[in-house]
C-alpha positions as CSV (number, residue, x, y, z in Angstrom):
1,X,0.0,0.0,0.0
2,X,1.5,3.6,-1.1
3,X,0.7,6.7,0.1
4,X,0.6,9.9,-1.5
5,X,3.6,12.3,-0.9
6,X,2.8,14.7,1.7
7,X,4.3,17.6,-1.2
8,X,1.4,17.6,-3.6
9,X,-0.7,17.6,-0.5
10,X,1.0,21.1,1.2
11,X,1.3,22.7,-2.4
12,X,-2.6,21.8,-3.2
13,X,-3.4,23.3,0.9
14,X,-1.6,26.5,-0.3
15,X,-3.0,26.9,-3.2
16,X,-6.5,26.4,-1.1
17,X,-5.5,29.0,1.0
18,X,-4.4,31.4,-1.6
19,X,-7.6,30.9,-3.6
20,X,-9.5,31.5,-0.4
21,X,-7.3,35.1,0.6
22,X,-8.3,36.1,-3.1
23,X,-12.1,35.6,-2.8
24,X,-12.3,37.3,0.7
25,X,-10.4,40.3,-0.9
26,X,-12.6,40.2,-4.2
27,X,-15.7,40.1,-1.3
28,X,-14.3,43.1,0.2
29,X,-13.7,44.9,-2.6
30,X,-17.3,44.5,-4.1
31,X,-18.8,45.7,-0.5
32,X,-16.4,48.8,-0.8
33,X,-18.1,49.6,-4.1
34,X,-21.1,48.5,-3.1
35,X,-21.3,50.8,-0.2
36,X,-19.5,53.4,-2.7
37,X,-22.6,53.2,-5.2
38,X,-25.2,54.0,-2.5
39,X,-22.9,56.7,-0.9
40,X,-22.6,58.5,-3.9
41,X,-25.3,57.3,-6.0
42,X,-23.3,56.4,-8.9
43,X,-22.8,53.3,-11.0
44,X,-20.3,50.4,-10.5
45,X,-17.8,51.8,-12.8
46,X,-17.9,55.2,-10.8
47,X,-17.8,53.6,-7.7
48,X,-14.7,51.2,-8.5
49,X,-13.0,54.0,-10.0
50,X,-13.3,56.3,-6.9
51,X,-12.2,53.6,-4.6
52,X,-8.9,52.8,-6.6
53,X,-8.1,56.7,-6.6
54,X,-8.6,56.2,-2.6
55,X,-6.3,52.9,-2.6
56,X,-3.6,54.9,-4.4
57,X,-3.8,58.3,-1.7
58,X,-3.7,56.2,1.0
59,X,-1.0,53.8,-0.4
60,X,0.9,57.1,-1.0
61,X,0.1,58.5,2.3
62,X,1.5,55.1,4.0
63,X,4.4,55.5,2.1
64,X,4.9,58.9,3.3
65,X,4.7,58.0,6.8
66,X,6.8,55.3,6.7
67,X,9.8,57.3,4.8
68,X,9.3,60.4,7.9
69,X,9.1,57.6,10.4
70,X,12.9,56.4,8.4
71,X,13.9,60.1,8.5
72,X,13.2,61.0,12.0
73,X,14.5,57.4,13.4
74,X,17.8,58.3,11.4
75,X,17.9,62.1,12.2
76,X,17.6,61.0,16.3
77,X,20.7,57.8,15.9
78,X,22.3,61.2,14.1
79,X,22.0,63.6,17.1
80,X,23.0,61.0,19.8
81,X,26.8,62.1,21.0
82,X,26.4,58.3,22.1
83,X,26.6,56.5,18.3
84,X,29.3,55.3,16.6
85,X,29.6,56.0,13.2
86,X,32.6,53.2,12.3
């Protein structure tokens, strides 16, 4: 009696799992636009057009605070009399 390898098993699992991440984000995004459509009593293509602008300001705005959050962390190591700079 053979059993099957436990890698086809783990690659078919992830591939479950990815499948399911996908179809909870493709859920979420058609409530956002949803949700858009009756805020702003538009149609879908409206409504997923004004989210993505949304995505990309905040994805620019998270950048943002993550390149200050680099600056000041580097500008305080800078000030400290303490650090060595070999």
């Amino acid at each position: 009696m053979t059993f099957p390898s436990p890698e086809p098993m783990a690659c078919q699992e992830a591939a479950a799992w990815n499948l399911l991440d996908q179809m909870r984000v493709r859920a979420t995004v058609n409530r956002a636009v949803g949700i858009l459509q009756v805020q702003r009593v538009c149609g879908r293509e409206e409504a997923r057009d004004h989210l993505r602008d949304s995505l990309e300001q905040a994805v620019c705005s998270v950048k943002a605070a993550r390149m200050i959050t680099i600056v000041n962390a580097t500008a305080e190591s800078r000030a400290d009399p303490d650090v060595r700079w070999d």
